[in-house]
Backbone as JSON, one array per atom type, in Angstrom:
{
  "sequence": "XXXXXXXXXXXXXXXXXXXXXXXXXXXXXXXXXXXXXXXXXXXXXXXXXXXXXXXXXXXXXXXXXXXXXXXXXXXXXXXXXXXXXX",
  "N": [[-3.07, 1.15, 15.39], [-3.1, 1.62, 13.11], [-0.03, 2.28, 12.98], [1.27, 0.56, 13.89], [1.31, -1.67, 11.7], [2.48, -0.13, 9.68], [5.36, 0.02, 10.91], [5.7, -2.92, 10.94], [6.06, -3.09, 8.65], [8.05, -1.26, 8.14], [10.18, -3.11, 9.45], [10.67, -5.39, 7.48], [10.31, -4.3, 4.96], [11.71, -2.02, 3.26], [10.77, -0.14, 1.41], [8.28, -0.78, 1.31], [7.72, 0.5, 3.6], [8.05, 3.51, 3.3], [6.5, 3.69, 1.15], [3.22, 3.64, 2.72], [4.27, 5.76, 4.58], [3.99, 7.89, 3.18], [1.33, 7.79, 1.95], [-0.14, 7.71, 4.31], [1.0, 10.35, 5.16], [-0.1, 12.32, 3.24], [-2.74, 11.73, 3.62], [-3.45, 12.5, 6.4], [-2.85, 15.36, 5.45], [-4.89, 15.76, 3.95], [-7.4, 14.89, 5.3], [-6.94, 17.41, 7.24], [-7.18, 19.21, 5.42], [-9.83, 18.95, 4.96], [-11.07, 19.42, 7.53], [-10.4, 22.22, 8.53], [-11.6, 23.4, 6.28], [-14.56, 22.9, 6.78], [-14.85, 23.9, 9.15], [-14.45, 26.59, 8.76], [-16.2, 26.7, 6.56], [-18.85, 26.51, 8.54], [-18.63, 28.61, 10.42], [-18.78, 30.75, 8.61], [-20.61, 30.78, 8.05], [-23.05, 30.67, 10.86], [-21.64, 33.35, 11.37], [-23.28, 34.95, 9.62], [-25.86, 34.26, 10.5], [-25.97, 35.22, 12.88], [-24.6, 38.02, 13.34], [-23.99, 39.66, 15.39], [-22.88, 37.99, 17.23], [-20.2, 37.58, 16.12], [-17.6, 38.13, 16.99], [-16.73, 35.84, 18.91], [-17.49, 33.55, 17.47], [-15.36, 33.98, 15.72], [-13.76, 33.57, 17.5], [-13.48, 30.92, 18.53], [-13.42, 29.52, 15.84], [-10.89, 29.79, 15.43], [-9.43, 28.31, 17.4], [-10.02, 25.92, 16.77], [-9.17, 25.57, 14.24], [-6.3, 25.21, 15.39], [-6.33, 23.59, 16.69], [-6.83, 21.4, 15.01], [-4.86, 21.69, 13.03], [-2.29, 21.39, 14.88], [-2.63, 18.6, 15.51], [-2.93, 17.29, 12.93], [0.21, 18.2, 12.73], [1.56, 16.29, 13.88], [0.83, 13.97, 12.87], [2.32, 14.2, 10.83], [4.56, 14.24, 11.26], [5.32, 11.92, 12.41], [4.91, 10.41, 10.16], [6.6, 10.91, 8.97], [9.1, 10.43, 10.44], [8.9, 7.53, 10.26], [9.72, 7.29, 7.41], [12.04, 7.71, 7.33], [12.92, 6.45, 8.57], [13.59, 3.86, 7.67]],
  "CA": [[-3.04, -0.06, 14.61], [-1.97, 1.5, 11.7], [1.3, 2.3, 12.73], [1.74, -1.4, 14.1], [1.43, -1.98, 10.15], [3.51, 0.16, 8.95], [6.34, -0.57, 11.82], [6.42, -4.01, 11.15], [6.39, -3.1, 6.83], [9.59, -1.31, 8.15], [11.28, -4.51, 9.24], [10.45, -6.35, 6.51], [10.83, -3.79, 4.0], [12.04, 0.05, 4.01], [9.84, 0.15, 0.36], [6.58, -0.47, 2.09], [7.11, 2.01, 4.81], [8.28, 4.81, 2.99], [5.19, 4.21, 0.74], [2.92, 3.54, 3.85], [4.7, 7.11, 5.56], [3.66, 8.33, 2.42], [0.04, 7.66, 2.24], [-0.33, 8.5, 6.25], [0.86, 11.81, 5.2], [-1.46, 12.59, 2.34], [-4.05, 11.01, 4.39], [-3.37, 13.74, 7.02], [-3.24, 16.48, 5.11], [-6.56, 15.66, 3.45], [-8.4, 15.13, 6.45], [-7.05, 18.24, 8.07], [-7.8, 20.16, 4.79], [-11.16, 19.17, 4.91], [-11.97, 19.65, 8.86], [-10.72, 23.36, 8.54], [-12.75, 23.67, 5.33], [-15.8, 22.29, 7.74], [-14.89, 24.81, 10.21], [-14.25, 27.37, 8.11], [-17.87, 26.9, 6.27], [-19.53, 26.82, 9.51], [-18.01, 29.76, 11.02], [-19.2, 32.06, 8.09], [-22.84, 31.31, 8.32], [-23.19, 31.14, 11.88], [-21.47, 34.61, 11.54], [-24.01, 34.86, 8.64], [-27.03, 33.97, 10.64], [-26.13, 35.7, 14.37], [-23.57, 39.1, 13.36], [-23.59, 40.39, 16.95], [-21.96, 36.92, 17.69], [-19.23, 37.27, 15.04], [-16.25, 37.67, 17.34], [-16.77, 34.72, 19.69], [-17.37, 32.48, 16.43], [-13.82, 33.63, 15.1], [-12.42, 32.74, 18.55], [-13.86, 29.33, 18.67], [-12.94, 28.8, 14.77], [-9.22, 29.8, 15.7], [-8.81, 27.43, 18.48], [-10.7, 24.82, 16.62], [-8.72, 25.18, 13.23], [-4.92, 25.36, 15.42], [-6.32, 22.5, 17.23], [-6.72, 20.52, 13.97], [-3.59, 21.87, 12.39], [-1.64, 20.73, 15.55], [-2.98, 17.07, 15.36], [-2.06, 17.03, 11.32], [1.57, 18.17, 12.39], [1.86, 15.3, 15.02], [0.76, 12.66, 11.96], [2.86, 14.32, 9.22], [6.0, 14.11, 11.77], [4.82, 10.44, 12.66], [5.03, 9.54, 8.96], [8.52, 11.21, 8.66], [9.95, 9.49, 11.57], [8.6, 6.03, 9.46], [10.05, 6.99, 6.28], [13.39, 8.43, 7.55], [13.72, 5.64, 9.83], [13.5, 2.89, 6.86]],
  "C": [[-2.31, 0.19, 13.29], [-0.58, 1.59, 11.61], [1.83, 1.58, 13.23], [2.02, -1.86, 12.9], [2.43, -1.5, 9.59], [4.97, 0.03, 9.8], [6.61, -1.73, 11.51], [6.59, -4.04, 9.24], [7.64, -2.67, 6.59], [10.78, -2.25, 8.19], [11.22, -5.45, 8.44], [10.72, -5.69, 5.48], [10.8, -2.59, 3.7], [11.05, 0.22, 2.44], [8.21, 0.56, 0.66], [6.39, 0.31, 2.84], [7.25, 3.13, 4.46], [7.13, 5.15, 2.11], [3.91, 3.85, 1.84], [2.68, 5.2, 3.9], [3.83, 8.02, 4.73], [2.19, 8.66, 2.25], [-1.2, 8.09, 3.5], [0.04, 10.08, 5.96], [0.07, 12.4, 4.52], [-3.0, 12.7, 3.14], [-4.53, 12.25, 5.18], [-3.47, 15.12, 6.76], [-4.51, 16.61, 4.46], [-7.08, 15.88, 4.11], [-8.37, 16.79, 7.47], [-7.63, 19.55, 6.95], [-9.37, 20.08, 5.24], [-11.62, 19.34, 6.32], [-11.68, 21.21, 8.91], [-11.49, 24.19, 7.53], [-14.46, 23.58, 6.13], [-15.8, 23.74, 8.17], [-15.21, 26.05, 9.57], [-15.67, 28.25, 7.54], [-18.79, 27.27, 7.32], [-19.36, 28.05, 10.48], [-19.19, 30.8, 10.22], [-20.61, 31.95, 7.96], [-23.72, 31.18, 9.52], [-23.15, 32.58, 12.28], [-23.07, 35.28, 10.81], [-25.42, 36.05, 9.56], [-27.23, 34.85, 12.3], [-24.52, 37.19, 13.69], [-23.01, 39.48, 14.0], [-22.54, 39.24, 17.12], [-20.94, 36.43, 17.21], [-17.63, 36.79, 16.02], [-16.0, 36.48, 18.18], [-16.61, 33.65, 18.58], [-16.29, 32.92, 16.1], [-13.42, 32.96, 16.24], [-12.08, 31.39, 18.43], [-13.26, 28.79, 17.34], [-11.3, 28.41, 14.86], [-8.84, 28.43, 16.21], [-9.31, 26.0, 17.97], [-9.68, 24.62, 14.91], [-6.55, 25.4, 13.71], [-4.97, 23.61, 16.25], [-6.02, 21.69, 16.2], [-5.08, 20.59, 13.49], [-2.18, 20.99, 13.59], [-1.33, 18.83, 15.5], [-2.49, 17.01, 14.07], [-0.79, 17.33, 11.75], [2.31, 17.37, 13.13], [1.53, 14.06, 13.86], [1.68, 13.05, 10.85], [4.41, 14.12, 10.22], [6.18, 12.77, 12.1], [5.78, 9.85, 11.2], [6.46, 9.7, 8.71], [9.25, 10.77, 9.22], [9.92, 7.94, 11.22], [9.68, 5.99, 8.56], [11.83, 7.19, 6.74], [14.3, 7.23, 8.25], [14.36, 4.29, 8.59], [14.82, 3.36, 5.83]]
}
């Protein structure tokens, strides 16, 4: 939906989408800061609270903070394909 919004702010006006693209990217990097901050926290006191079970909790953090990072570099290329396009 949102990028129905900002798609049609493109044809109407390359100002609104480049600030739009803009905002979608911020947006993205916020949210992905803070879900590997999440992860991150929860990792080290699981490790904390179980030691033996340290290396399995990195695995899982890995695959859980490339997952995130992946998804943020699929919305920050989104927004650039908005602004670039305008």
């Amino acid at each position: 939906m949102l990028l129905a919004i900002l798609l049609q702010a493109l044809t109407e006006g390359a100002g609104l989408a480049i600030m739009g693209a803009g905002i979608g990217a911020g947006l993205v990097a916020l949210g992905a800061g803070l879900g590997i901050g999440r992860i991150g926290g929860s990792a080290m006191e699981s490790i904390a609270r179980q030691p033996e079970a340290g290396g399995k909790i990195q695995t899982a953090m890995i695959i859980a903070a490339a997952l995130i990072e992946g998804v943020a570099l699929f919305g920050v290329v989104v927004c650039l394909l908005i602004s670039f396009k305008g």
